[in-house]
C-alpha positions in Angstrom: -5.1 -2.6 125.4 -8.1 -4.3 128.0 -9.3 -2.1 131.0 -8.9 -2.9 133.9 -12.1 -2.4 136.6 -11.0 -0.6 140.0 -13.8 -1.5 142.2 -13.7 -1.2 146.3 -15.3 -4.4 147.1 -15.1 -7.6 144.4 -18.8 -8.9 143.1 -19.9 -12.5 143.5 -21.0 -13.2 140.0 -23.9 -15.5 140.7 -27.6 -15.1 141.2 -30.1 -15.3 144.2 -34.0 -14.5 144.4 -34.9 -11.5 145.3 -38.3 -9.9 146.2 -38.1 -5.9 145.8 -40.8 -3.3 146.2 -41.0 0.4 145.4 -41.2 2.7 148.4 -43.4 5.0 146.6 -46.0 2.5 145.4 -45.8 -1.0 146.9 -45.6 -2.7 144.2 -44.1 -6.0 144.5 -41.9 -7.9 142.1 -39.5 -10.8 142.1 -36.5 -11.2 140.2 -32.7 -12.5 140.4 -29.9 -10.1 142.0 -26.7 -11.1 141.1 -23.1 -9.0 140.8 -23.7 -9.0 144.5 -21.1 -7.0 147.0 -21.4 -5.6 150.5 -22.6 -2.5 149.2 -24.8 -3.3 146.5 -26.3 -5.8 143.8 -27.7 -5.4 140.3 -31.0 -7.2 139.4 -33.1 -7.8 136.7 -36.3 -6.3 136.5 -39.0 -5.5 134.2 -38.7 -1.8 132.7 -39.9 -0.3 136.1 -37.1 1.0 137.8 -35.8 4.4 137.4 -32.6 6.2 138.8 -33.1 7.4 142.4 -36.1 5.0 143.1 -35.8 3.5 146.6 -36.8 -0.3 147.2 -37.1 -2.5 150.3 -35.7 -5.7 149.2 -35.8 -9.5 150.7 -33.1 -11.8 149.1 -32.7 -15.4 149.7 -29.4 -16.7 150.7 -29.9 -20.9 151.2 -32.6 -20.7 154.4 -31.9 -17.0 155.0 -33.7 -14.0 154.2 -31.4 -10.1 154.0 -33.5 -7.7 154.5 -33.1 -3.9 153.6 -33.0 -0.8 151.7 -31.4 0.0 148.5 -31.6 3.3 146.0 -31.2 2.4 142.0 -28.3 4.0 140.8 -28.8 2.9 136.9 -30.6 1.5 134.8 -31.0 0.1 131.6 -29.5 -2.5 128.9 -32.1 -5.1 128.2 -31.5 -8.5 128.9 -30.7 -11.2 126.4 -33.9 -13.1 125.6 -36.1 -11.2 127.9 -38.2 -8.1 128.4 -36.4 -6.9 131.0 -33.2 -4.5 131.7 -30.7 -4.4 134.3 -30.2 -1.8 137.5 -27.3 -0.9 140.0 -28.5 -1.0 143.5 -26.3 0.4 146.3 -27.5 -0.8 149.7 -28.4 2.2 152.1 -29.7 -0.3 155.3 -30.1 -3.6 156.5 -31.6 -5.4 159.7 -29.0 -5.8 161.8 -29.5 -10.1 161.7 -29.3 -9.7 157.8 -25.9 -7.7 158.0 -24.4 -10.8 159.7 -26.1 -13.7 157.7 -25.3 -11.1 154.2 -21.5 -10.2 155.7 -21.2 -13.7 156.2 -22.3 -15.0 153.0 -20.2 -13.0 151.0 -17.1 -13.6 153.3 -17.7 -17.4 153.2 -18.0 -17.3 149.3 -15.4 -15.3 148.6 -12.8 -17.3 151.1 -13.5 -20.2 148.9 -12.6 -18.5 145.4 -9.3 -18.4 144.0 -8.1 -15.1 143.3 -8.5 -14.9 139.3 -12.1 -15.6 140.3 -13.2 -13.2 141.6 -14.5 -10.1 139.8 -13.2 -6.7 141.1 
């Protein structure tokens, strides 16, 4: 018997720079997000994350930067062949021009995937 994943909004399973900082101290790292949604993304990062930490985040899409806010909701389960682990972010803001260019992004993708591609 295989599960079957109930998720609101399906995940674009591919990978885009990100730039994230912590609210509380600035620092500044860069990574990949990827298992991206219009609610939130999961990235990799380097054993610095913790549940509930906030991060302002800048993500590349082609010549486009989304801007925003996201809190970590887990984290954990390192990486093949890295030292880093994984974290769930949900999205809490963006810029208003981000929303569009993000919104759009995603739409556009997804309109272009079959649907056994896509990951719900």
């Amino acid at each position: 018997m295989h599960s079957v994943e109930r998720r609101r909004h399906a995940r674009l399973s591919i990978a885009l720079p990100i730039t994230y900082w912590k609210v509380h101290d600035g620092s500044v790292h860069h990574s990949m997000a990827f298992d991206i949604t219009k609610r939130g993304f999961s990235l990799k990062h380097p054993q610095d994350l913790i549940i509930e930490d906030i991060i302002h985040f800048e993500i590349k899409i082609i010549e486009e930067a989304v801007t925003g806010t996201a809190k970590v909701l887990w984290s954990g389960g390192v990486v093949e062949r890295s030292n880093t682990e994984r974290a769930g972010c949900i999205i809490l803001t963006l810029t208003e021009s981000s929303r569009e260019v993000f919104y759009n992004f995603i739409d556009g993708v997804m309109n272009k995937l079959t649907p056994q591609s896509r990951h719900y």
